[in-house]
C-alpha positions in Angstrom: -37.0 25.8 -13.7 -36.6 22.4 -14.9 -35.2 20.7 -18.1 -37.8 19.0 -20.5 -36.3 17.0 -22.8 -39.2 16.8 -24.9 -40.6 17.4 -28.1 -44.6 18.5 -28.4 -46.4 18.2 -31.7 -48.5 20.9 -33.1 -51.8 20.6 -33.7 -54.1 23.2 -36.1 -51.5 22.9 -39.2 -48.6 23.9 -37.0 -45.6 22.6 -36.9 -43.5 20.9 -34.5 -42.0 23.6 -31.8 -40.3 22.7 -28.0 -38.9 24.6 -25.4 -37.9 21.4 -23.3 -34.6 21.8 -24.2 -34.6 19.7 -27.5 -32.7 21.0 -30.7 -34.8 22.2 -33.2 -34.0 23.2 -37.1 -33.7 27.2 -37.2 -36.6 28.2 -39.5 -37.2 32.2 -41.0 -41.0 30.6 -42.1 -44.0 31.5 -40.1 -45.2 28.9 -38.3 -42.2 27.6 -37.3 -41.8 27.0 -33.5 -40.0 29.5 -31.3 -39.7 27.4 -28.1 -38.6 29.1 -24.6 -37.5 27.7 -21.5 -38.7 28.2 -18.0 -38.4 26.7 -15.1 -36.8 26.5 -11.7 -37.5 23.6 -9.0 -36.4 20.2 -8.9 -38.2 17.6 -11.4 -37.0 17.8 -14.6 -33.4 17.9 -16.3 -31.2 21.1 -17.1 -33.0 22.4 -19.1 -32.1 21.9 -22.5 -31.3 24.4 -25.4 -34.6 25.7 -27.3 -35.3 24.6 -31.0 -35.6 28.3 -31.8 -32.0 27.9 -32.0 -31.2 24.5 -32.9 -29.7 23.8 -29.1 -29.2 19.9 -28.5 -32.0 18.8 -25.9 -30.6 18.1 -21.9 -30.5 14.4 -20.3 -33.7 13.7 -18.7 -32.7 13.2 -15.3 -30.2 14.6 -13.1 -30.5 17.7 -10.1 -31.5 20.7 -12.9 -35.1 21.2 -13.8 -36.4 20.4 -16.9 -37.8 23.0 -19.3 -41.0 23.8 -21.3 -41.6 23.1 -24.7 -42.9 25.7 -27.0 -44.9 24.7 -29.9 -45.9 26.3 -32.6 -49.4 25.7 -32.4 -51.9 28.1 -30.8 -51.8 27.5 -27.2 -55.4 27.1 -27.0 -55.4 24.0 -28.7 -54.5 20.6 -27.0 -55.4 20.2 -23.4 -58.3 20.8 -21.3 -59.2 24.3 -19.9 -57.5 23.4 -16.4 -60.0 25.3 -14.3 -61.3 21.5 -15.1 -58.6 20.0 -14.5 -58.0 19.1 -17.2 -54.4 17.9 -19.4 -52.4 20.6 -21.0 -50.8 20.9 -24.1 -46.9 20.9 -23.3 -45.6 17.5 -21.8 -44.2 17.8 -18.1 -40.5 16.9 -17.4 -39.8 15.8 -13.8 -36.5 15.0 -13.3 -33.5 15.6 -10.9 -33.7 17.5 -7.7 -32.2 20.6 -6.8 -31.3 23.4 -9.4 -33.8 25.2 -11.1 -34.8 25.4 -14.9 -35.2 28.9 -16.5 -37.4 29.5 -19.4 -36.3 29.2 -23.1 -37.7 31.2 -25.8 -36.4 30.4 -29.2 -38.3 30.5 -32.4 -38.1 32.0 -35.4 -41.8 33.5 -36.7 -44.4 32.2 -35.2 -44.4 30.5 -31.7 -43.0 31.4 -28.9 -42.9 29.3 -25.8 -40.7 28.9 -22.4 -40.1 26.2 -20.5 -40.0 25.6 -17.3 -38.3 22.9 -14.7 -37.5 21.0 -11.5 -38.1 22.2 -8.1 -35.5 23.2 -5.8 -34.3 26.7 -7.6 -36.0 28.4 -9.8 -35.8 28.9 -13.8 -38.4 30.4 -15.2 -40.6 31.4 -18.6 -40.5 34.0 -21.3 -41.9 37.1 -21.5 -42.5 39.5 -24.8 -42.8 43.2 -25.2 -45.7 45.7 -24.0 -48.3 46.5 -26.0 -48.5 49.9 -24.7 -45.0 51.1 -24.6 -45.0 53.9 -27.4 -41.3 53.2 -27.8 -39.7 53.3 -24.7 -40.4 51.2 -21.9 -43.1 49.0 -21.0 -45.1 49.7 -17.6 -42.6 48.7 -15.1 -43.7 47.2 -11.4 -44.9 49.8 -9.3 -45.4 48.9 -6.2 -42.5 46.4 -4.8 -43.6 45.4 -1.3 -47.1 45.9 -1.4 -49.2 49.0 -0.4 -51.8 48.4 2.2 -54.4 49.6 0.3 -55.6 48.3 -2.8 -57.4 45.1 -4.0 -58.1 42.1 -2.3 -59.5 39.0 -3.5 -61.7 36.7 -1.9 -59.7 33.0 -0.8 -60.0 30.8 -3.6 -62.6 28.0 -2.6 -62.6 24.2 -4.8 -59.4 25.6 -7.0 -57.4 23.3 -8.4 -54.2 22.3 -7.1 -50.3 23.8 -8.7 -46.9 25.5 -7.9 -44.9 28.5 -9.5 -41.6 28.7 -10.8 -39.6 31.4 -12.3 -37.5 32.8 -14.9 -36.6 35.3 -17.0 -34.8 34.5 -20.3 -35.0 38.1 -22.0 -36.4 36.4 -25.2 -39.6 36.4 -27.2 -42.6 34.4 -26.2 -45.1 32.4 -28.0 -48.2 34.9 -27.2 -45.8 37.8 -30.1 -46.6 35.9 -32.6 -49.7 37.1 -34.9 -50.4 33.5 -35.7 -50.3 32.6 -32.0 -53.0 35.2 -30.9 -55.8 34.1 -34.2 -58.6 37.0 -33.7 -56.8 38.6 -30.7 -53.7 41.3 -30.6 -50.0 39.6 -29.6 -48.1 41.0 -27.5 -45.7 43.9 -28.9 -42.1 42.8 -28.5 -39.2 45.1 -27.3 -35.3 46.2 -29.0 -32.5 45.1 -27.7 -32.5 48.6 -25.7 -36.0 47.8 -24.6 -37.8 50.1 -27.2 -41.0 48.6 -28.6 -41.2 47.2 -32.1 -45.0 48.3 -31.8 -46.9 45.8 -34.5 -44.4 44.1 -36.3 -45.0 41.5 -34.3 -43.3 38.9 -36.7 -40.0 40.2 -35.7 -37.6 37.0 -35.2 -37.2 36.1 -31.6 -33.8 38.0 -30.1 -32.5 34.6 -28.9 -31.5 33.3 -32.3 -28.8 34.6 -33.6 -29.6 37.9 -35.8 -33.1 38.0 -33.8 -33.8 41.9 -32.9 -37.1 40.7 -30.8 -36.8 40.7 -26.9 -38.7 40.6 -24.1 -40.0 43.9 -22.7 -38.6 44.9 -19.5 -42.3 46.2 -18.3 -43.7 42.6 -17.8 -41.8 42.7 -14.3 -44.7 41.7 -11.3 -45.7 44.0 -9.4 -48.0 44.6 -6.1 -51.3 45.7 -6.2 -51.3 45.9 -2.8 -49.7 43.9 0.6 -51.8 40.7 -0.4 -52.4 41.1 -4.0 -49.7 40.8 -6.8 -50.2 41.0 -10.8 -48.0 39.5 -13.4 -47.4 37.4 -16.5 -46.4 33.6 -17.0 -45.9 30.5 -19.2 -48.9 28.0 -18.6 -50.2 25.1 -21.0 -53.0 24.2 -22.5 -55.1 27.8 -22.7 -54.9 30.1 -25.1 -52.8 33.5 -24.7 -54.3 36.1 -22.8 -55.8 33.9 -19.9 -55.8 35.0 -16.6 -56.1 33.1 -13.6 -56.0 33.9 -9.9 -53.6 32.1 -8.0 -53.4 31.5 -4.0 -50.1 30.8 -2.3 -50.2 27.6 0.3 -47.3 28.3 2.5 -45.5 25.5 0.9 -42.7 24.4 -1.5 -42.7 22.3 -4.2 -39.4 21.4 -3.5 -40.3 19.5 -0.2 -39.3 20.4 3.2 -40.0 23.6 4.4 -39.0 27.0 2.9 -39.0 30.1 4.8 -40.0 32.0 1.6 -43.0 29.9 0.8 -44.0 30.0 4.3 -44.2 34.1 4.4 -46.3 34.3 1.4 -48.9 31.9 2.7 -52.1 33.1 1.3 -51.0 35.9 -0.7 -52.8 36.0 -4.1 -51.2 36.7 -7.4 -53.7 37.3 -10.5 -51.9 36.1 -14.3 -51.7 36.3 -17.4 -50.5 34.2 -19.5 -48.3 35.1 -22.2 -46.2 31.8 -23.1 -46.5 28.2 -23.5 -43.2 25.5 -23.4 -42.8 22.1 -21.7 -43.4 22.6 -18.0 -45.7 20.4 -15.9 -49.5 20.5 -15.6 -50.5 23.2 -13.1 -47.1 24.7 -13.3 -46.8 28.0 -13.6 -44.0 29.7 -14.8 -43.9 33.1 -13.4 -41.6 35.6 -15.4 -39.4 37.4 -12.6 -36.3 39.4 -13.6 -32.9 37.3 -12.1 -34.8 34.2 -12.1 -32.9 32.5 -14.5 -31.8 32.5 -18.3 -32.6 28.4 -18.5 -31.6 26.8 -21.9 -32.1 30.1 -24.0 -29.9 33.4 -23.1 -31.2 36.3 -24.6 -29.9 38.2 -21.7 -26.2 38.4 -22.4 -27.1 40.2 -25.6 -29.8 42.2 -24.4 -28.2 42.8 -20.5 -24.9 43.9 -22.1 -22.8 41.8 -20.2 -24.5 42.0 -17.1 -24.6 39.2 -14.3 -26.9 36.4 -15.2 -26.8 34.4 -12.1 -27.0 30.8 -12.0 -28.7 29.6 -15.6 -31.3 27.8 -14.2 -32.6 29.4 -10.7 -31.2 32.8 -11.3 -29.8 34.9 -8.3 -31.7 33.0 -5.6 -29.6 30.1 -6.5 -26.6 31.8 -5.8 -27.9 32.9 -2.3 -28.7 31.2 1.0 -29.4 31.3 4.7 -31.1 34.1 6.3 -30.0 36.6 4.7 -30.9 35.2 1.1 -33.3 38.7 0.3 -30.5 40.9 0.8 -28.3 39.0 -1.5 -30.8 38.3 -4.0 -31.0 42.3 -4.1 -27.1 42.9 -4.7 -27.2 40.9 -7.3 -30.4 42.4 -8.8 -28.7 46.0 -8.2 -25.2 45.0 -9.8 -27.1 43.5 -13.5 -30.2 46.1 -13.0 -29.5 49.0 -11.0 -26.3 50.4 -12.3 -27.3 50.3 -15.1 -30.3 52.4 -15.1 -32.6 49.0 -16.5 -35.4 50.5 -13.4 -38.3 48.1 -14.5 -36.3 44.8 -14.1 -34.4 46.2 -10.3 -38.1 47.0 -9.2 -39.1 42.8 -10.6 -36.2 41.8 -8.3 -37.1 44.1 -5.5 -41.0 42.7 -5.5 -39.3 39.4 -5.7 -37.6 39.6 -2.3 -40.1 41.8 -0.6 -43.7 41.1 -1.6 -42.8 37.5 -2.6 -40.6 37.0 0.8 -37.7 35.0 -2.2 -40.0 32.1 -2.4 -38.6 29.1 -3.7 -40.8 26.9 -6.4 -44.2 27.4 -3.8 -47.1 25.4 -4.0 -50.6 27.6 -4.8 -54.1 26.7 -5.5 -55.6 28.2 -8.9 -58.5 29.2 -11.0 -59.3 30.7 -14.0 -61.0 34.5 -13.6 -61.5 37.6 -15.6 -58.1 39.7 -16.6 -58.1 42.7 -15.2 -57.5 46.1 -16.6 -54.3 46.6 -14.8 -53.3 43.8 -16.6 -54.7 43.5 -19.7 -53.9 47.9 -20.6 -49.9 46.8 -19.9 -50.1 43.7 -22.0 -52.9 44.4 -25.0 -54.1 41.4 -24.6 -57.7 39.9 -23.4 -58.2 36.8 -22.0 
């Protein structure tokens, strides 16, 4: 993901919130802005430290990626729908060139956010708990590599054009928040043993210090089927709960050609999105476990201890060559597997397999109906 190194102003009464990477004054009052990080790929800075925590902001430039800003204003408002095309609400950071961002959630009460960055590796965005989970875990991917059977979806015709990053930061996003989701349900956050703080959905954000509110491990993707994927991701300028189908290219954002791009190459992925931050228009964010802490690390608390990989590109950043997939896994199995943490080993395992380790691809979007698979893990209707 990249670094943003930018501050976004909320609108509706809210105040100011980032996940770019800017410091931010720690606030206990509702309303105040979360901010998470996500991003891999090249433009953008390091990422910078989320305002949930009061972390300084990265340089602008340089090889990370920069980050996404949360803000603490519902992300409906600002920007236009961008089935239109539209501008979003959280200001795009492009930057340096090769490592990735990771997402950043911060925040104290009300707004989450992730931010997201450059383009070669890949950071990523934030995810929040399950509404469903009754205490325990969250949903969990269940099919890795794809099935055969199952849905299909029609190629996207006129969409619009974008590019997916990753990350997984382990915090809170903006969509938890009960003044984040006006009229609607948030998303139901998880412990830091991954045990669902059902509605108190006000809980402060588990990447502050003293925070009990993290991510839920059940917002892994997972295949619907060998050319159809579901999962959740940051994405500006709609409000939480929007879905939109997305259609692979065969390319990378990063430039040059990527074998992991290239084997996804008009695979379809359907969205939701859960989090807002600083990443570029038509970026989205995709929250994969080992994708990447970015600017805000809940996952050293939450993971116990557990490998991170690098902080803004995750495992894939470690890994190269040909046999990139099989590395990615050993890393996935050493933070996820040993540990019995099944939901987040089968995120990594769709990673490599259904998503061939793509790098930052390019995609084509549009805005469409959530489905049910969807929207009964999440709670949420877009």
């Amino acid at each position: 993901m990249r670094l943003c190194p930018l501050w976004i102003l909320a609108v509706v009464g809210l105040p100011i919130a980032t996940s770019c990477g800017g410091g931010r004054a720690p606030s206990l009052a509702p309303f105040a802005d979360s901010g998470s990080y996500a991003g891999e790929g090249s433009p953008g800075g390091v990422g910078g430290a989320n305002g949930g925590s009061g972390g300084t902001r990265p340089p602008t430039g340089g090889t990370g990626q920069g980050g996404k800003t949360t803000g603490g204003t519902d992300p409906g408002t600002g920007g236009v729908d961008p089935s239109t095309g539209g501008a979003h609400t959280g200001g795009s950071k492009t930057g340096g060139a090769s490592n990735a961002g990771g997402s950043k959630t911060g925040g104290t009460s009300s707004t989450g956010g992730s931010k997201t960055g450059g383009a070669s590796n890949t950071g990523g965005s934030k995810t929040g708990g399950a509404s469903n989970t009754g205490g325990s875990k969250t949903g969990g991917a269940s099919n890795t590599g794809g099935s055969g059977a199952g849905p299909t979806l029609p190629p996207i015709q006129g969409g619009l054009n974008g590019w997916a990053s990753r990350y997984w930061d382990c915090c809170k996003p903006h969509c938890g928040w009960t003044a984040n989701v006006p009229g609607g349900k948030p998303l139901s956050a998880c412990d830091v043993n991954n045990q669902s703080l059902g509605g108190n959905y006000d809980a402060k954000n588990g990447c502050e210090s003293g925070g009990q509110a993290f991510m839920c491990y059940g917002f892994a993707p997972w295949a619907a089927s060998d050319t159809v994927s579901y999962g959740f991701a940051a994405f500006n300028g709609v409000a939480c709960g929007t879905c939109f189908q997305i259609q692979f290219t065969g390319d990378s954002h990063n430039g040059g050609s990527d074998s992991g791009a290239a084997g996804i190459k008009d695979k379809q992925m359907v969205v939701q999105v859960i989090n807002i931050g600083g990443i570029e228009a038509s970026q989205f964010d995709l929250l994969i476990p080992g994708g990447g802490v970015g600017a805000m690390n809940g996952c050293s608390t939450q993971w116990s201890g557990a490998p991170l990989g690098a902080q803004y590109g995750g495992y894939l950043s470690e890994c190269s060559g040909s046999n990139r997939g099989q590395c990615v896994l050993d890393k996935c199995q050493a933070a996820f597997g040993a540990s019995g943490r099944e939901d987040l080993m089968e995120g990594c395992r769709w990673f490599v397999e259904w998503f061939n380790a793509a790098d930052n691809p390019n995609l084509v979007y549009k805005q469409t109906t959530c489905p049910e698979a969807i929207t009964s893990k999440s709670g949420m209707r877009g």
